[in-house]
C-alpha positions, 0 to 999 in steps of 0.5 A, spaced: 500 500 500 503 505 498 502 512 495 496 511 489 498 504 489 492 498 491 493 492 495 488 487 494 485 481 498 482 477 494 475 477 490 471 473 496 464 476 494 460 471 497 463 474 504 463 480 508 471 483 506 473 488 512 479 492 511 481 494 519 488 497 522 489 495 529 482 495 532 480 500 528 475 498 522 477 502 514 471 498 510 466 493 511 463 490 505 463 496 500 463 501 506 467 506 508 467 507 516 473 511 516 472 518 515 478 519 512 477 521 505 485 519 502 482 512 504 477 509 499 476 502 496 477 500 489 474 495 484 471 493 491 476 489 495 483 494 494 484 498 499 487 505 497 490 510 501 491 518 497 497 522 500 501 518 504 503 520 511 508 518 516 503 516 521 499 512 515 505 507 516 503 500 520 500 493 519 492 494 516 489 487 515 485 484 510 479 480 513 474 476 509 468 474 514 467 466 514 467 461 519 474 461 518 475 468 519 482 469 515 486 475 515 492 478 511 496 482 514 499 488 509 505 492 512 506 499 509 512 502 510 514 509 509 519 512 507 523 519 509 528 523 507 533 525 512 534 531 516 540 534 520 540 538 527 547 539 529 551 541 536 552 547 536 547 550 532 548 556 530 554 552 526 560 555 530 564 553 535 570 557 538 575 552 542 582 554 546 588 551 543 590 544 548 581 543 550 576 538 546 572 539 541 565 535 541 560 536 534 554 533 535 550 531 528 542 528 530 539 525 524 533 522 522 528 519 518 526 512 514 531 508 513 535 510 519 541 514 516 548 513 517 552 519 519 558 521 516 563 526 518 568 530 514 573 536 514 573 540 508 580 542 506 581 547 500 588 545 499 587 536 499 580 536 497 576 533 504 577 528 509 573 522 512 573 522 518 568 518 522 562 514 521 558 517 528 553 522 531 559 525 534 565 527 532 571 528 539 577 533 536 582 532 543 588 537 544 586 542 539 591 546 535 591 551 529 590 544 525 584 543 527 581 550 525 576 549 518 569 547 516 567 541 519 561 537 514 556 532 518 552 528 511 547 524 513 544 518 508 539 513 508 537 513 500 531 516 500 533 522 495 538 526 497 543 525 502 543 533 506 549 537 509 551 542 515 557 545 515 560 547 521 566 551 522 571 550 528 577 556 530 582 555 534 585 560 539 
């Protein structure tokens, strides 16, 4: 079930076909019981969901009423793009030479994305440095001065980027 896209269950006709969400009932036979108008059934059976959101992701169940009561479980899995908050915010951070340094890149979305930093450099191009939420500079010098960039990526379009610039006393 994804944006615009049908999932079946199956032509029972002689039977009562419901469409639930957890406990929650979508459809019942040709009935929409939910009041949600992105919801609607098509050629009477596939549940169909318009304008995708995020809390739309979850198990919906497919249920066919007979003696037997058969359920198929339909998994709808949403996909977001990532997004990035750094530490410090305002992409600054002002550090005495010999002290430690902490850079904090916090990153979300669907799939989970991975973090990547690096060090721009005008002269060698750019460095990778780590591969985790938090990069640690110790003991600080004058060679730890520049732009720190936190990538994030998780597939879903295009990986995002924030620079954050070290200087050191």
């Amino acid at each position: 079930m994804a944006n615009d896209d049908d999932d079946s269950c199956g032509a029972y006709s002689s039977y009562v076909l419901l469409w639930r969400r957890g406990t929650s009932v979508l459809t019942a036979a040709n009935l929409m019981v939910t009041r949600d108008p992105r919801f609607k059934l098509v050629e009477g059976y596939n549940l169909q969901i318009a304008n995708v959101k995020i809390q739309d992701a979850g198990d919906y169940i497919c249920q066919i009423g007979d003696n037997e009561s058969r359920d198929q479980v339909h998994t709808l899995e949403i996909l977001v793009p990532p997004t990035i908050r750094v530490v410090p915010q305002n992409r600054q951070i002002t550090a005495r030479k010999g002290s430690t340094v902490t850079l904090e890149c916090k990153a979300s979305g669907n799939p989970v994305p991975a973090i990547y930093w690096h060090k721009k450099d005008a002269f060698s191009g750019s460095s990778h440095l780590s591969e985790s939420p938090t990069l640690l500079l110790e003991r600080v010098d004058r060679h730890h001065a520049g732009v720190y960039q936190c990538t994030a990526d998780n597939g879903v379009r295009e990986a995002v980027h924030v620079d954050i610039e070290v200087t050191v006393l």
